[in-house]
C-alpha positions as CSV (number, residue, x, y, z in Angstrom):
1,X,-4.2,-32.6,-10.3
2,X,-7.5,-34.6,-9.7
3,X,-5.4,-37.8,-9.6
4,X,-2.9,-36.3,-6.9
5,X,-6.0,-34.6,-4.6
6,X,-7.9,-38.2,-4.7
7,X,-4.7,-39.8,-3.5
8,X,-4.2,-37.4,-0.4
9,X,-7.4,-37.9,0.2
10,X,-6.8,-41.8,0.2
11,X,-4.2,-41.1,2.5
12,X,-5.7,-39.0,5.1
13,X,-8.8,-41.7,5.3
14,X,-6.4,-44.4,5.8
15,X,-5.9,-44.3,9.4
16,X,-4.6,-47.4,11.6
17,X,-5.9,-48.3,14.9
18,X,-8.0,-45.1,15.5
19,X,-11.5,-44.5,16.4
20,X,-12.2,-41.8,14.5
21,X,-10.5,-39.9,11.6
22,X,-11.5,-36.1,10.0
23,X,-11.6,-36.7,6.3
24,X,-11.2,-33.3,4.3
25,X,-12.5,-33.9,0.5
26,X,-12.7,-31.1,-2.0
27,X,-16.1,-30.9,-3.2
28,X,-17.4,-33.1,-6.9
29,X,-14.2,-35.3,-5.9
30,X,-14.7,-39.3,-4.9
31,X,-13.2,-40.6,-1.3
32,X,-12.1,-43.8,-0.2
33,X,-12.2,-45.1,3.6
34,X,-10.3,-48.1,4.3
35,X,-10.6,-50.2,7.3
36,X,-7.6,-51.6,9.2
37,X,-5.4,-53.3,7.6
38,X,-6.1,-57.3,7.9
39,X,-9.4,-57.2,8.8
40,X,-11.4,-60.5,8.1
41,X,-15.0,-61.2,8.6
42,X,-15.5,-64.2,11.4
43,X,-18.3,-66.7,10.6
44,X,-21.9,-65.2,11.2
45,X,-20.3,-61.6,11.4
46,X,-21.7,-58.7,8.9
47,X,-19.8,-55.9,8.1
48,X,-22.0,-52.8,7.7
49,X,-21.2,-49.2,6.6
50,X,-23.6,-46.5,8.1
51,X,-24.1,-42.6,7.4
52,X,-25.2,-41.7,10.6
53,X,-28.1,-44.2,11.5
54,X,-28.5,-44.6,8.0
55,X,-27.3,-48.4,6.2
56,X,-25.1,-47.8,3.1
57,X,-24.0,-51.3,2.3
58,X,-23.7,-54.9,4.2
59,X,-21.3,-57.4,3.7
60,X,-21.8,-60.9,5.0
61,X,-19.3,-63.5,5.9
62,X,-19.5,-65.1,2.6
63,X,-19.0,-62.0,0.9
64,X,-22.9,-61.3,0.3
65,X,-23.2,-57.4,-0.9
66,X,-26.6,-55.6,-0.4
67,X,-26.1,-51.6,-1.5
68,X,-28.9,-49.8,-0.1
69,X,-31.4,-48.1,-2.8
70,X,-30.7,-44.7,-1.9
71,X,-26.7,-45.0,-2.2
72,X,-27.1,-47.2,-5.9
73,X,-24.7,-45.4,-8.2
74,X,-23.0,-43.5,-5.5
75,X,-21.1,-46.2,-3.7
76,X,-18.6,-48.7,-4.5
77,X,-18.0,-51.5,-1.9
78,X,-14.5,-54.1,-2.2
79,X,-14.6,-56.7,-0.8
80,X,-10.7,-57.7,-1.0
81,X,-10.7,-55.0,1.9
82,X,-13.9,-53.8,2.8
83,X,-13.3,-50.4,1.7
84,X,-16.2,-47.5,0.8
85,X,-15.5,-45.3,-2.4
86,X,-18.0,-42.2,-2.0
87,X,-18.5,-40.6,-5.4
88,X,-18.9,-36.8,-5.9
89,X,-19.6,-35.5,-2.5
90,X,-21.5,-32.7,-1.6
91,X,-22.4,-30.9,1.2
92,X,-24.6,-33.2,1.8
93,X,-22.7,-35.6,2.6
94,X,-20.8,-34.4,5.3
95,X,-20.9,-36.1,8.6
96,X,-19.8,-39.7,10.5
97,X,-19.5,-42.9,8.5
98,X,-19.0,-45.8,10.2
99,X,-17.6,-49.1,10.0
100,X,-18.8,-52.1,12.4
101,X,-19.0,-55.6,12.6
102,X,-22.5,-57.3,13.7
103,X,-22.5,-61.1,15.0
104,X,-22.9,-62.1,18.8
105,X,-22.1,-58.8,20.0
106,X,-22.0,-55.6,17.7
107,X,-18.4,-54.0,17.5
108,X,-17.1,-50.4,15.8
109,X,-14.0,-50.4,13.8
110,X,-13.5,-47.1,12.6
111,X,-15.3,-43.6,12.3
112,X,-15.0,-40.8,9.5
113,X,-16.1,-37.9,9.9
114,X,-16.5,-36.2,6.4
115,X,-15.8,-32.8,5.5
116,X,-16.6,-31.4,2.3
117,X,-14.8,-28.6,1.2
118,X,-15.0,-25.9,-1.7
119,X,-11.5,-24.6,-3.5
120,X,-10.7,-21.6,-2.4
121,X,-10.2,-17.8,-4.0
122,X,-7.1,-16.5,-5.2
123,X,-5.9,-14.5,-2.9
124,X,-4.9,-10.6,-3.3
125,X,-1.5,-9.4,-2.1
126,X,-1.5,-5.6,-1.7
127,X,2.0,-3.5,-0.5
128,X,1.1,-1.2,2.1
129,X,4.8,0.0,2.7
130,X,8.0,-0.4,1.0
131,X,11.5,0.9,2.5
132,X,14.8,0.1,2.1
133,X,17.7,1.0,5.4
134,X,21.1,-0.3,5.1
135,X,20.7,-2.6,1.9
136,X,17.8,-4.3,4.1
137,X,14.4,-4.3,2.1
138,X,11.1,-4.1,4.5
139,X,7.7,-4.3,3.0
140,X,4.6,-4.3,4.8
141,X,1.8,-6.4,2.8
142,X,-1.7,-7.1,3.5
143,X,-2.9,-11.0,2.2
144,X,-6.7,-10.7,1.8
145,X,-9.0,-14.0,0.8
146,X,-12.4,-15.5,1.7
147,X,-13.6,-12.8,4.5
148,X,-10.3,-12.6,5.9
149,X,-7.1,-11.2,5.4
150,X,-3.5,-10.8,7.4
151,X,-0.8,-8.0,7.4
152,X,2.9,-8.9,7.3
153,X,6.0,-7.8,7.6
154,X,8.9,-8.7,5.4
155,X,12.4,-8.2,4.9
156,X,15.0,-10.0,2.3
157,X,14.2,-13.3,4.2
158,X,11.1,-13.6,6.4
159,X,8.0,-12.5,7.1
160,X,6.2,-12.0,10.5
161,X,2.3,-11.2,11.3
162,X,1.8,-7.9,12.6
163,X,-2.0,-7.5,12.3
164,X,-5.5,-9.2,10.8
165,X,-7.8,-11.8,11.2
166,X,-6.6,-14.8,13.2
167,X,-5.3,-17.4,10.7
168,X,-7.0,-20.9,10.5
169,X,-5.1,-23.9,12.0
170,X,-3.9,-26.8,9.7
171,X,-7.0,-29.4,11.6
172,X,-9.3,-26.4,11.0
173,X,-11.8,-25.5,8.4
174,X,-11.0,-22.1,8.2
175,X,-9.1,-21.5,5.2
176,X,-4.8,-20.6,6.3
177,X,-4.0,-17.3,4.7
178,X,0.5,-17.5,5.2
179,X,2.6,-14.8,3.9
180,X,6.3,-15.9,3.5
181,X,9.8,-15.1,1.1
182,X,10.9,-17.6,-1.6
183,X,13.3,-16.8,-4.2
184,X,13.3,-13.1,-3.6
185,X,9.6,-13.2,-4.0
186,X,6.8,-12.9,-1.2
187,X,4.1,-15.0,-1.7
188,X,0.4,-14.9,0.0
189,X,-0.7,-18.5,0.3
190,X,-4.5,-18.9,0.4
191,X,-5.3,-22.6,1.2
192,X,-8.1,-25.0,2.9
193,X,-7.5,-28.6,3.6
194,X,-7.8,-29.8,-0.1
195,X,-7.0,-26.5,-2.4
196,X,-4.8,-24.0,-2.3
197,X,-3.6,-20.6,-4.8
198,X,-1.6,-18.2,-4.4
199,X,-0.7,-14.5,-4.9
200,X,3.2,-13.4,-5.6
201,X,4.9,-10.4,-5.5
202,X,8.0,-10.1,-7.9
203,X,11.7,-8.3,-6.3
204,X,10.7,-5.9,-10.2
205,X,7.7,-5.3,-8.9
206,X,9.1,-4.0,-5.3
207,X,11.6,-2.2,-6.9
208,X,9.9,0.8,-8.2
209,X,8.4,1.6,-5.4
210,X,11.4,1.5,-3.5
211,X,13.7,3.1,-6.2
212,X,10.7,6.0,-5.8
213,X,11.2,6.1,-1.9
214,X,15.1,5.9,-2.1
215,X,14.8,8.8,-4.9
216,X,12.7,11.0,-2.3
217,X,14.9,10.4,0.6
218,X,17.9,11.4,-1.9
219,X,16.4,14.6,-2.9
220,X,15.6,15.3,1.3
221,X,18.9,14.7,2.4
222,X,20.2,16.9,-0.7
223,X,17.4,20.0,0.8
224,X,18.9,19.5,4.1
225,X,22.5,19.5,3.6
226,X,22.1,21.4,0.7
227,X,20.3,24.6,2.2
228,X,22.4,25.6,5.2
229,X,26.0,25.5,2.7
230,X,24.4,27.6,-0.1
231,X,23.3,30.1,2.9
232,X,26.8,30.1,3.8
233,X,28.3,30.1,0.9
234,X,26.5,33.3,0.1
235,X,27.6,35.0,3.5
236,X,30.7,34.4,2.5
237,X,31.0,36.0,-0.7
238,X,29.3,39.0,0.5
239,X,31.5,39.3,3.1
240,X,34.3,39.0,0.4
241,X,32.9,41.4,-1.8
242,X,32.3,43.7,1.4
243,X,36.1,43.3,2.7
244,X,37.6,44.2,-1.1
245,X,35.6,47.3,-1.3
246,X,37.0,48.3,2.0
247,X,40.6,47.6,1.2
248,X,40.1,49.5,-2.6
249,X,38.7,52.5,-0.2
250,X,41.6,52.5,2.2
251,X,44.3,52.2,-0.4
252,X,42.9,55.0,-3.0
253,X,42.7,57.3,0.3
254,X,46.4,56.7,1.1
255,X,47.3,56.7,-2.4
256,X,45.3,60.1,-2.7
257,X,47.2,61.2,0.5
258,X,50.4,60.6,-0.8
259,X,50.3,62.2,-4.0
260,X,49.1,65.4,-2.0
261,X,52.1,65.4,0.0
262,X,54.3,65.4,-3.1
263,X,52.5,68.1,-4.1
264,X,53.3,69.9,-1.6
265,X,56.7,69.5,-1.6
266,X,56.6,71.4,-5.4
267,X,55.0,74.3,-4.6
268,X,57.6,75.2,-1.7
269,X,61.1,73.9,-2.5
270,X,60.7,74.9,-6.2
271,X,59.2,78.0,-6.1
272,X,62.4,79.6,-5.4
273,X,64.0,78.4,-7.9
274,X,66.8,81.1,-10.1
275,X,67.8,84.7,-9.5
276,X,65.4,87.5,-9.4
277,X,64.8,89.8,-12.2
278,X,66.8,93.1,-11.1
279,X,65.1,95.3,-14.4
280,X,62.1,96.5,-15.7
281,X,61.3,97.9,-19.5
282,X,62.2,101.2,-19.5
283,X,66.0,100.8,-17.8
284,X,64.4,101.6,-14.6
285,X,65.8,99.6,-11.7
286,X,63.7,97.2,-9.8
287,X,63.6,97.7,-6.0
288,X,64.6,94.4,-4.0
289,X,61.7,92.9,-2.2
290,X,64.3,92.1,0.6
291,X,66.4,89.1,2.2
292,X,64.1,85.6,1.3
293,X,65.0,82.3,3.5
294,X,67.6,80.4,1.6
295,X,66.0,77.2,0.3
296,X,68.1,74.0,-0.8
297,X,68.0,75.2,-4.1
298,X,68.8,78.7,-3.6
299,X,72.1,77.9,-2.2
300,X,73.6,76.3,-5.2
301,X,76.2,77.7,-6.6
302,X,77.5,79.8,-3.2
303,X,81.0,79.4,-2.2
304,X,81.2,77.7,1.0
305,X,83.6,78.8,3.9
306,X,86.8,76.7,3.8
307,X,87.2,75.2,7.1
């Protein structure tokens, strides 16, 4: 990892052509700053690094090396190139290094402007919301790291800001705070210009919370569907149980009816019914009571009147 930062930093100092350069190292790590590529010393010419107004090494045309006392042990100088190592920079050390040429006229190649930089937190990736419509999983997340923090949104593919701090540019020294989906996962990126770390999210981890939510919303569509059929149901079976009783009323009244009817009948047509006794005990003759109404059964028996 050391090996891999101190070559990105190589390559960020190695600028062509330019004036000036911003040169991002992590802090304890060494930097390199290269001149142009080609560069050759002219007779009489002295190449000079500077820290501000400050010498840091001179190099003469014949390859002549004075290190200044101060920078002994924390410099390197080649002369194949004319390139400056730095070693373990500090805070201290941040600001413009410059390489120029001295002879009849003096003559700036190239500026550096050093910026020292610490490796930053871990970040903390928090779910503020977790829903789930039509197979489409949204989560709202909150990335928090170094004083400031963003909130996303996030589906099954991408994730958009929707609130927080503003997040530091790529040029800037404001550690980026990014919240994007890889793999199923979303991720909270927490980086500067020479660390970075990050915070993830596993789908498993999601899925509770939205196995929880999509249990809820089962068991409130079930209340309110549910509710208004058992109501009904149940007016309906009373209403059943209220009709049958009627229907048993009305057809033990007619049966009731009916059978008094037949009664009836009995107690008229066969009352009649055989001759009347014409003696009493004793011999003594009964009196008639007089003519009765022939009946149906009464008339048995009678000749009937030939035609």
């Amino acid at each position: 990892m050391a090996a891999l930062l101190h070559y990105i930093v190589f390559l960020s100092a190695l600028v062509q052509g330019s004036e000036s350069s911003s040169v991002f190292v992590l802090k304890g790590q060494d930097v390199r700053l290269d001149v142009q590529e080609n560069f050759k010393l002219k007779e009489f010419e002295v190449l000079k690094w500077t820290f501000g107004s400050a010498n840091i090494v001179r190099c003469s045309d014949t390859l002549s090396v004075r290190v200044s006392p101060e920078y002994n042990n924390r410099v390197e100088f080649y002369k194949g190139n004319f390139s400056l190592l730095l070693k373990n920079i500090q805070e201290g050390d941040s600001g413009p290094y410059t390489a120029g040429v001295t002879g009849d006229k003096e003559q700036t190649i190239i500026v550096f402007k050093l910026v020292p930089q610490e490796s930053v937190e871990p970040p903390v990736l928090t779910v503020d919301s977790n829903s789930n419509i039509n197979g489409i999983c949204n989560v709202t997340v909150t990335c928090r790291g170094q004083n400031t923090s963003v909130t996303s949104s996030c589906n099954n593919s991408t994730c958009s800001q929707v609130g927080g701090e503003s997040r530091g540019a790529e040029t800037s020294t404001v550690p980026l705070l990014s919240v994007y989906v890889a793999g199923g996962s979303i991720i909270c990126n927490h980086s500067n210009q020479v660390s970075w770390a990050t915070d993830t999210k596993e789908r498993m981890e999601l899925s509770p919370i939205k196995s929880e939510q999509g249990e809820k919303a089962n068991d409130n569509y079930a209340f309110t569907v549910g509710t208004p059929v058992c109501v009904v149901g149940f007016i309906a079976l009373i209403g059943f149980v209220v009709c049958r009783k009627q229907n048993k009323r009305k057809l033990t009244a007619a049966a009731a009816s009916y059978y008094r009817g037949k009664e009836d009948i009995i107690n008229t047509d066969y009352a009649t019914v055989g001759t009347p006794d014409n003696s009493q005990a004793g011999g003594e003759e009964q009196a008639s009571p007089g003519p009765t109404s022939p009946t149906i059964y009464s008339m048995v028996g009678q000749p009937q009147p030939s035609p």
